[in-house]
C-alpha positions as CSV (number, residue, x, y, z in Angstrom):
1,X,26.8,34.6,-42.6
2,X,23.2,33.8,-43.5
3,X,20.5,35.9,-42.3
4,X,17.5,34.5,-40.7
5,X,14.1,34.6,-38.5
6,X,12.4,33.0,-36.6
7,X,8.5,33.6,-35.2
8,X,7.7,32.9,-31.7
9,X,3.6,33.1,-31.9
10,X,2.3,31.6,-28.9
11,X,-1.5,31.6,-29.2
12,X,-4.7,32.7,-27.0
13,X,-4.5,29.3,-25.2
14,X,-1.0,29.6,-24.3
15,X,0.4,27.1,-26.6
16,X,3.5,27.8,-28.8
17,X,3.0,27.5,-32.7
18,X,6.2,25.0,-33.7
19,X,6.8,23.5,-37.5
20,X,8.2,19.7,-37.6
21,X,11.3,20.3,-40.0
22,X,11.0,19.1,-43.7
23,X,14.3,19.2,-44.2
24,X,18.4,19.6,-43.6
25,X,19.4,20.8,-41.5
26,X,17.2,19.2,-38.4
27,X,14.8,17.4,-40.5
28,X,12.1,15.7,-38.6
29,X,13.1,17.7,-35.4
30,X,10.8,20.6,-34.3
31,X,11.6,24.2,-34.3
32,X,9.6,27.8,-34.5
33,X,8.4,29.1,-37.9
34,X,11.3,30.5,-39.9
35,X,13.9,30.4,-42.4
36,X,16.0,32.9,-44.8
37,X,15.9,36.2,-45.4
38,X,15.7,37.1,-49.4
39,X,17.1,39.9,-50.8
40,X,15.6,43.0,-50.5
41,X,13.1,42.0,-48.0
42,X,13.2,43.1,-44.2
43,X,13.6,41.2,-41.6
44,X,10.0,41.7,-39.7
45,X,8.8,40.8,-43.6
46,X,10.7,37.9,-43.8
47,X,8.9,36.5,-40.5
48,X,5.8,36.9,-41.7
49,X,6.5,35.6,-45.3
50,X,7.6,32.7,-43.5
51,X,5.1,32.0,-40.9
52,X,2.6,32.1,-44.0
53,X,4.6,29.6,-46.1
54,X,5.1,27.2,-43.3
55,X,1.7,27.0,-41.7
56,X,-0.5,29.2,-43.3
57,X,-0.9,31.8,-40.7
58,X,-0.8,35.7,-41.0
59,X,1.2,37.3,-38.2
60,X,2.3,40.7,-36.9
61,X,6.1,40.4,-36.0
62,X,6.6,42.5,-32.7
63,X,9.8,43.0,-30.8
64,X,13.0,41.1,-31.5
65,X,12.9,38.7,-28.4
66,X,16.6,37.0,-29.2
67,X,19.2,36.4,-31.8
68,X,21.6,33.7,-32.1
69,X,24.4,32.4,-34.2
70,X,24.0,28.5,-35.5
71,X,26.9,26.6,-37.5
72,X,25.5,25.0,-40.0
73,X,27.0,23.1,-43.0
74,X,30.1,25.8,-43.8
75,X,28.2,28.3,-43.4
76,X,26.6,30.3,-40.2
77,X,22.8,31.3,-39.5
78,X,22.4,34.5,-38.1
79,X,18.8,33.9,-36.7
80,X,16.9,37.6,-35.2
81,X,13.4,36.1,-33.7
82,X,10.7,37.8,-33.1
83,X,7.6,38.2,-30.9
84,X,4.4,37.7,-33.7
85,X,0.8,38.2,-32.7
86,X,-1.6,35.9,-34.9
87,X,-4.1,38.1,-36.9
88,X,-7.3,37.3,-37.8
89,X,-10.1,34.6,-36.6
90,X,-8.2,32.1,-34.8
91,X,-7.5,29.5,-37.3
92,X,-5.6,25.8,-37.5
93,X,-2.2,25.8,-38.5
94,X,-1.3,23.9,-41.9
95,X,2.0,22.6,-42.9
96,X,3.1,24.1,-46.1
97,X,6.7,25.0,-48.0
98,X,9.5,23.0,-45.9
99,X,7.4,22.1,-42.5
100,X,6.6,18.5,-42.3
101,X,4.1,19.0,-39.7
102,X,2.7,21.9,-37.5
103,X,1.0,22.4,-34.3
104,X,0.0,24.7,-31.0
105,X,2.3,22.3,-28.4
106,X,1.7,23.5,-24.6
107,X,4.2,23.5,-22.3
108,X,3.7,19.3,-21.4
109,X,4.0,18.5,-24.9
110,X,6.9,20.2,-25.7
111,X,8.6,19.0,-23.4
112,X,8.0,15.7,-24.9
113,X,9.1,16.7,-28.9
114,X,12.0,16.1,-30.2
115,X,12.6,19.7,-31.0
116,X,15.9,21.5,-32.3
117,X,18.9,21.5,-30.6
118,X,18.7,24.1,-27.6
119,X,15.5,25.5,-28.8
120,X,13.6,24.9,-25.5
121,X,16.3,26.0,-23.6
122,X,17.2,29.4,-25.4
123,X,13.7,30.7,-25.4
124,X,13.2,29.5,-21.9
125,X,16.0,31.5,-20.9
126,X,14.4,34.8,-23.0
127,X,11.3,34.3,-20.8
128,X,9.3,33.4,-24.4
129,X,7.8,29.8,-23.3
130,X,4.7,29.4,-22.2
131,X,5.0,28.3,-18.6
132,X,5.4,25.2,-17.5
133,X,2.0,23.2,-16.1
134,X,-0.1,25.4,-18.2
């Protein structure tokens, strides 16, 4: 079992901060910020660590909004997202560490991204996507 996070950060404009994947697993497909935990560090510091590396933003982590279990390559990712609150002036996201690319997506465009498998679906059903037509 490998501990993870993920960062749902949805911004002032309603629009939901997603990394383009860098690499395996998912490369090229779109997902939330995130990645491993290292030792030693907690969880709500590994989602902010993250969130830095992969776009360069500074976030607050809130409440834990979901956790799931993904089979990977021998080896499962226990994944605890949270609820992050962007700090600071608003700012553009920048790709950085393992994100390919990085954007604000509304709800139209996200539903046209090839994003990871049940990612859409799994925060839709924790009420975390923006709504739909916004």
């Amino acid at each position: 079992m490998v501990p993870c996070v993920g960062a749902v950060v949805v911004d002032d404009a309603g629009r939901l901060l997603l990394i383009q994947r860098g690499h395996a697993p998912s490369a090229g497909l779109w997902s939330v910020p995130g990645g491993r935990v290292e030792p030693g560090e907690t969880l709500p510091e590994a989602v902010v660590r993250e969130v830095r590396e992969e776009t360069g933003l500074d976030v607050r982590p809130g409440a834990v909004v979901g956790r799931l279990s993904i089979p990977g390559d021998g080896v499962v990712y226990e994944v605890t997202d949270f609820v992050c609150t962007l700090l600071g002036p608003p700012a553009e996201p920048v790709a950085g560490d393992d994100a390919a690319d990085v954007q604000f997506a509304d709800a139209a465009t996200l539903d046209r991204l090839p994003c990871t498998p049940r990612l859409l679906e799994t925060l839709r059903a924790w009420g975390a996507l923006p709504a739909r037509g916004s």
